[in-house]
N, C-alpha and C positions, 0 to 999 in steps of 0.2 A: 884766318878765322873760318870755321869750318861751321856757315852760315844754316845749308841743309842740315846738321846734324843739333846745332841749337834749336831751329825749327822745331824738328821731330823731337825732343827731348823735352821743348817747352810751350807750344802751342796746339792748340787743344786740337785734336784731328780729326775738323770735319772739313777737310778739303782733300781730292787726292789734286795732288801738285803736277806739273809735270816738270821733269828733271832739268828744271829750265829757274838760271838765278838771273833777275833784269839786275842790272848794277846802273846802264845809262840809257838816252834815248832822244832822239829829236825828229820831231815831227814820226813821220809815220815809219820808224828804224829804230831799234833797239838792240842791244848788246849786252851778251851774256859775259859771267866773271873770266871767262877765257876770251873776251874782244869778240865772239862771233857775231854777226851781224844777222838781223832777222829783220821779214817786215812784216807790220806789227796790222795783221786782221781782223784783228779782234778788238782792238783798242780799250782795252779792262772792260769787256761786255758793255759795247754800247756809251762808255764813258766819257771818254777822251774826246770831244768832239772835233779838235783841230790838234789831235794829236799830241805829242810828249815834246815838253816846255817851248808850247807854243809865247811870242815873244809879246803879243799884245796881251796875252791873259796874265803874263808873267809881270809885265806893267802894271797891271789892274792890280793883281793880288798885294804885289810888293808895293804900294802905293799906300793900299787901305794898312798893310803890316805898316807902316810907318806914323799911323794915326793911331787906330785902337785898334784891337786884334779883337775883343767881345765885351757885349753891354749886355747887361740884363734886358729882358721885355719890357720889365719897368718903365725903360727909355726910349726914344726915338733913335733911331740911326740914319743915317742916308741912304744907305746902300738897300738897306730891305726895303725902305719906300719908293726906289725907285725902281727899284726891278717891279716889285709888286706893280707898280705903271705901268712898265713896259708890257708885262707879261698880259694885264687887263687891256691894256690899247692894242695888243697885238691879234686877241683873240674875242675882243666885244664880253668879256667874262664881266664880274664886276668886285670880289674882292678874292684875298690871297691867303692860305695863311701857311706860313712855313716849318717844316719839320726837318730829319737830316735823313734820307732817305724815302724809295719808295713805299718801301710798306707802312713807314709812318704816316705816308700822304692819303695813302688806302685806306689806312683806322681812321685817319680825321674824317675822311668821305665817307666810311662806314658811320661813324659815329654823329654826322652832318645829317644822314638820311634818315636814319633811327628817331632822332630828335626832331627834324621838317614830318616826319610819318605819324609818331605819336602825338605832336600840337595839332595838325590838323586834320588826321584820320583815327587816332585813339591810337592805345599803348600798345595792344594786343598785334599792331601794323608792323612788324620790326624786322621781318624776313625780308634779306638781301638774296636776288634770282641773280646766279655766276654760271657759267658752261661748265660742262665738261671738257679736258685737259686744259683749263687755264692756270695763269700761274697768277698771285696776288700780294706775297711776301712769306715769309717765314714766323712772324710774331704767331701766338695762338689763335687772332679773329683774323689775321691775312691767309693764314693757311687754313683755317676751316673753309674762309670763300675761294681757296683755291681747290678747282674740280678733280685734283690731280690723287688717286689714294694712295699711290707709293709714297705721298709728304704726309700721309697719315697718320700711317700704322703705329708710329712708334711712340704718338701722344697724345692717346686717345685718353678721357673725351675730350673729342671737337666743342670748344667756343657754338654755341646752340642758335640757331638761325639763319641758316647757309642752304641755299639748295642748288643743284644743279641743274641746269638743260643741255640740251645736246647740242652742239652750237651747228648751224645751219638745218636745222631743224624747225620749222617753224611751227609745226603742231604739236611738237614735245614742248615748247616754249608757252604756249597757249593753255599747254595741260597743267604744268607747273603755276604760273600765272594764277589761274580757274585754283588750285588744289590748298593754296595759302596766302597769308597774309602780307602781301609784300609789301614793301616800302622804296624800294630800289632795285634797278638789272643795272649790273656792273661784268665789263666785260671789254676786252682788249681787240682790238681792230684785228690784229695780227698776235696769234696767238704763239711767245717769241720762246719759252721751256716746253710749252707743246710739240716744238717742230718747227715754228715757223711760218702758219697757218693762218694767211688771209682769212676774215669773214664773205662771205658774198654779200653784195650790197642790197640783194632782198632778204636776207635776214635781216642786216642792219635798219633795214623802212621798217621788217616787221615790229623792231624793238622798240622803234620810235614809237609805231602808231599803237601797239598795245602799252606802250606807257604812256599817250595820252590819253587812251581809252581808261585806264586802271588804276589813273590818278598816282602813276610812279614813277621816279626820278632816273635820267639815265645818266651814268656815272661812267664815263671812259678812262681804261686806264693806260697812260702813255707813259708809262716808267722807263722801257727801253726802246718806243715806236715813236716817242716823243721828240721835239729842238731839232726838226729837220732827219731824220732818221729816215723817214719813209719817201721823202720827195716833196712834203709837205710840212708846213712848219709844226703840227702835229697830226697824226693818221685818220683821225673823227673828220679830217677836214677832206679825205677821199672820198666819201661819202655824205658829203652833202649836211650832215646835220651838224647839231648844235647841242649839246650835253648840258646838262644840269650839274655838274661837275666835272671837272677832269682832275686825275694827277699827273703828277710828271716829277723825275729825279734824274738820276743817271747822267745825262749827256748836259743836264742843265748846268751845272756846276765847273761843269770841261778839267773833272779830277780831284774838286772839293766835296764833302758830304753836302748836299742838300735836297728836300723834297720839298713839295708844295703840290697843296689841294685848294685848286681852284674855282671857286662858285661862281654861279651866274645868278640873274638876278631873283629867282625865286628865295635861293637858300643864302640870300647873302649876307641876310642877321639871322641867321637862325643859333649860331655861334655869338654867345656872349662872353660878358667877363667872368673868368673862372670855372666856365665850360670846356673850355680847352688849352693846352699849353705847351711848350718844348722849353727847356733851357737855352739849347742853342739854336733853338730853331730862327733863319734868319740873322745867322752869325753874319757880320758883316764886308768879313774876306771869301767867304763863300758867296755871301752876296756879290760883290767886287766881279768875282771871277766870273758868276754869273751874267750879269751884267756884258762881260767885255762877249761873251757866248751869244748872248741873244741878240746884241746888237748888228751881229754879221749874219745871222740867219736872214737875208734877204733873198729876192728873188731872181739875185745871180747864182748864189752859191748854191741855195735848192734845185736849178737847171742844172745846175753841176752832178749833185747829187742823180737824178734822174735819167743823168746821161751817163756816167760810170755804171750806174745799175743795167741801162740797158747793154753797154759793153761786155759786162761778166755775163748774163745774160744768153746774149747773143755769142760770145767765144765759147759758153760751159756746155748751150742747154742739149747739141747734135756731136758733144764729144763723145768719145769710147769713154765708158764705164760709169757713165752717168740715166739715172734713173728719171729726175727730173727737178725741175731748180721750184721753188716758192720763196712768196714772202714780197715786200713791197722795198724801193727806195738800197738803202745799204742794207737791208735788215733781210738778209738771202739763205735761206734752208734747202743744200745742195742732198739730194739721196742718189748715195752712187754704189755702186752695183759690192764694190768692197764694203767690210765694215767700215763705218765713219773712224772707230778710232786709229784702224789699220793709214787709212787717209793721210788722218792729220800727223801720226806718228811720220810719215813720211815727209808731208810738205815741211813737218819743224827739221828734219833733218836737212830737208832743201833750202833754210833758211827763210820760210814762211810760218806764222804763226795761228792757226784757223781754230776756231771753236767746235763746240758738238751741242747739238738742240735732238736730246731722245734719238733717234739713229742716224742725223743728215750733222753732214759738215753745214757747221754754220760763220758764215762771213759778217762782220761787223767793221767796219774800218774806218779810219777814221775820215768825215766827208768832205774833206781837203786831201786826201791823199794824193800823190801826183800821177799823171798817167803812165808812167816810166815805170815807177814802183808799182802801179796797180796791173800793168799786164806782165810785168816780170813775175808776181805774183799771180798772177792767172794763169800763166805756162807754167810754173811751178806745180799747180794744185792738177794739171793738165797730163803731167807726167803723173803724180802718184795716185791719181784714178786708175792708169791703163794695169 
């Protein structure tokens, strides 16, 4: 079965693929339909948090598949109310609601802040403040708040109420703030389709105290910086504050769809019944999976995270052909002296697998990888810089 060629014949082509079919895969090692062996740095962008058929998640999932696989909202489940626990106990938050991805988690947050801004500031309050190059999702109101205009061009008009700042800029923030009617700044620690690109943490103070100043909600979005990614169990937490929202999907699921936007106590009825909803949102082996994720984000496996970071780090940042490393925890935007795609073209042939964030190889992997694989993979990436 000549799988690329069904592919391209029947799925719709907004992806460019690379000449690469996974057929299996364990833990942080994958295999193409000729048995070639790759290790896997990317881990499905930020997803796979302990990797390909990890055995405890694989527990989890197959556990809940033996019970019920989905229930309406209508109903209770266990598994959504207990993550929803965990995830409020783990971060003082105070309620949950679940979607199947990021940018679903982003509109609930958008649509959280809009509704907290017109009950207690009037209607006319609905303008959401986002950076420039950030990224937000793909939906029509995720990409109008994403600052980015190459996701523009092609579907226009933008969703109406979106503005941009320059991010570390604190007087362009100020001027935007002063210029309209805001209701929320939304805006990602690490900005991860930008590049790769930390905030500095006096931007982050500024964000804070001009949103207590301006009576506006600050909305973190942890879609890919999120469940331990950055060395922290989410990246808001590098910087000291406390968000009136966060989202989070990707790594949360460890391979299942799921998102969730998480309020704190301000906006935590602001969501009633019939205000907002998913089908599957809170699907219950998503849950499961979830679940088996969050519960090993401890503060072993975070110093783990922390300490491979600082390895890649410390092997990449005084190699030949490298420009300079960013980015926090596994979450690493390497700019090297070649094009990025010239790079990674080579490390897949060396049997490494590396992503592209705008022109820097970018590493993602998963934060259990083992040390063996992670520097055989660093001398890999090591050679096809030179």
């Amino acid at each position: 079965m000549d799988i690329k060629k069904i592919d391209s014949e029947f799925i719709a082509n907004t992806y460019n693929r690379f000449p690469l079919q996974v057929c299996k895969g364990n833990g942080s090692l994958l295999y193409d339909e000729a048995g070639k062996e790759y290790i896997d740095m990317g881990s499905g962008i930020a997803v796979n948090t302990f990797g390909l058929c990890d055995e405890k998640w694989q527990a989890a999932v197959t556990h809940q598949l033996s019970a019920f696989q989905h229930t309406s909202n209508l109903y209770y489940s266990e598994p959504c109310a207990v993550l929803a626990e965990m995830i409020c106990k783990k971060t003082e938050m105070s309620k949950v609601f679940f979607g199947n991805s990021g940018a679903e988690a982003n509109e609930c947050a958008i649509k959280t802040a809009r509704k907290y801004a017109a009950e207690t500031k009037g209607s006319e309050y609905y303008t959401i403040v986002t950076l420039k190059n950030s990224f937000h999702g793909r939906t029509l109101a995720t990409l109008a708040a994403t600052g980015q205009d190459v996701f523009h061009k092609d579907f226009l008009p933008l969703t109406k109420g979106f503005v941009y700042a320059s991010a570390n800029d604190c007087e362009d923030l100020r001027r935007v703030i002063k210029e309209n009617k805001c209701a929320a700044i939304m805006f990602e620690c690490v900005q991860g389709e930008g590049g790769v690109l930390p905030l500095e943490r006096s931007f982050v103070d500024e964000i804070r105290r001009l949103a207590a100043e301006n009576g506006l909600l600050v909305i973190c979005d942890e879609v890919q910086t999120g469940n331990g990614r950055s060395g922290k169990l989410y990246s808001y937490m590098h910087y000291g504050i406390k968000p009136d929202i966060f989202t989070t999907a990707k790594g949360l699921g460890g391979g299942l769809p799921i998102g969730a936007a998480v309020l704190g106590k301000k906006v935590e009825n602001v969501l009633t019944p019939g205000t907002h909803g998913s089908t599957f949102g809170g699907n219950p082996i998503c849950c499961a999976g979830a679940i088996s994720i969050l519960e090993r984000l401890d503060e072993n496996l975070l110093s783990e995270v922390k300490k491979k970071s600082e390895y890649i780090i410390n092997e990449l940042k005084n190699a030949d052909g490298i420009e300079n490393i960013t980015g926090l925890g596994l979450m690493l935007g390497i700019k090297t002296k070649k094009p990025a795609a010239e790079v990674i073209k080579k490390c897949m042939e060396g049997g490494v697998l590396c992503l592209s964030a705008k022109d820097k190889v970018r590493l993602l992997p998963a934060l259990n990888i083992p040390q063996n694989l992670l520097e055989k993979a660093v001398d890999t990436i090591k050679k096809a810089i030179k």
